[in-house]
N, C-alpha and C positions, 0 to 999 in steps of 0.2 A: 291786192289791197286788203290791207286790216280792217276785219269787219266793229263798226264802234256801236256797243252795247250798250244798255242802260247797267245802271250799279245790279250789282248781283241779291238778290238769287235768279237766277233763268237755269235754261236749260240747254245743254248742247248733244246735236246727234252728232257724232262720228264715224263713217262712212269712208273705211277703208277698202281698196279693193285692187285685185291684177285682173289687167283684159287678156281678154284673144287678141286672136289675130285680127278681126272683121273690124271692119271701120263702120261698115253700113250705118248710115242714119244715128251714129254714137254722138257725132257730135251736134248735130239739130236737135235730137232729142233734148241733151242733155242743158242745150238755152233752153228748150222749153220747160223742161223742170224749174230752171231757173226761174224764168218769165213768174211760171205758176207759183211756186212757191212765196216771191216777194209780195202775191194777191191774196193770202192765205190769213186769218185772224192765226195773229200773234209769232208771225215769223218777225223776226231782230235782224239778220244778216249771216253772209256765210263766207269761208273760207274755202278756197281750193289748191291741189296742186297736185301737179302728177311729174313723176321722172322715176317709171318704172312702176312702182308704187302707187297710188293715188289716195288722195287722200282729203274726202270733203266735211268740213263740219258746219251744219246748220244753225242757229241760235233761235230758240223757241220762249215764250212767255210762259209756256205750261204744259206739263204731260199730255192733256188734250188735245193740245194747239197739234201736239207729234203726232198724237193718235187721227186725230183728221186729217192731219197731213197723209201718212202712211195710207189712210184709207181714198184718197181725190182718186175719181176715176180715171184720170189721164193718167195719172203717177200707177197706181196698178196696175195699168197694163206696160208701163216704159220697165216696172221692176220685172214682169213677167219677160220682157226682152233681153232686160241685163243679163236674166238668171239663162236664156236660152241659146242669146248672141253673145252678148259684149262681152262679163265677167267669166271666167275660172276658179276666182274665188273672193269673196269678199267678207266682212265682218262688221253690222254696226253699234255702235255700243252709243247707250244714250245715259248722260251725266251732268247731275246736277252742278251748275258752280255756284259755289259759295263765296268765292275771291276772287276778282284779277284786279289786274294792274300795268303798266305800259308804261316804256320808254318811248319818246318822241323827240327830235328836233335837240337832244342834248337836256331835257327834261323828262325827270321821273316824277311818274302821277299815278296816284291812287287810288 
């Protein structure tokens, strides 16, 4: 699902990454990121998708809203597991948007 934002300016984290091979607890954790995240002052919604690649983008209202995110104790310890189970390598890059916009239903909106 297309995550539906308020008009811009926000913020988006991207959170690219390749796993191992280990399944262990990858995928419960990672609803509970979820869970946690949607509880978070000024998370917007997020995108996901994996087919080899993966590839998630968060939506934030403010550089801080990232900055506490990044720092939730639960989330701390799940990145300390990415970095030592789940991922091989990853990369997130966090960017301001200025613009979107969206096709829907045969309607273009602004």
């Amino acid at each position: 699902m297309i995550a539906q934002t308020p008009k811009p300016p926000y913020y988006a984290v991207i959170f690219s990454s390749l796993r191992t091979e280990t399944l262990e607890g990858y995928g419960s954790t990672a609803d509970r990121m979820v869970e946690l995240a949607m509880l978070q002052p000024g998370y917007l919604g997020h995108e996901s998708a994996r087919e080899g690649l993966g590839i998630t983008i968060s939506y934030w209202a403010s550089l801080e809203d990232i900055r506490n995110w990044k720092q939730q104790s639960e989330h701390l310890i799940a990145q300390e597991a990415g970095r030592m189970q789940w991922y091989q390598h990853y990369k997130t890059r966090i960017c301001k948007v200025e613009r979107d916009y969206e096709f829907e239903d045969g309607q273009y909106k602004k």
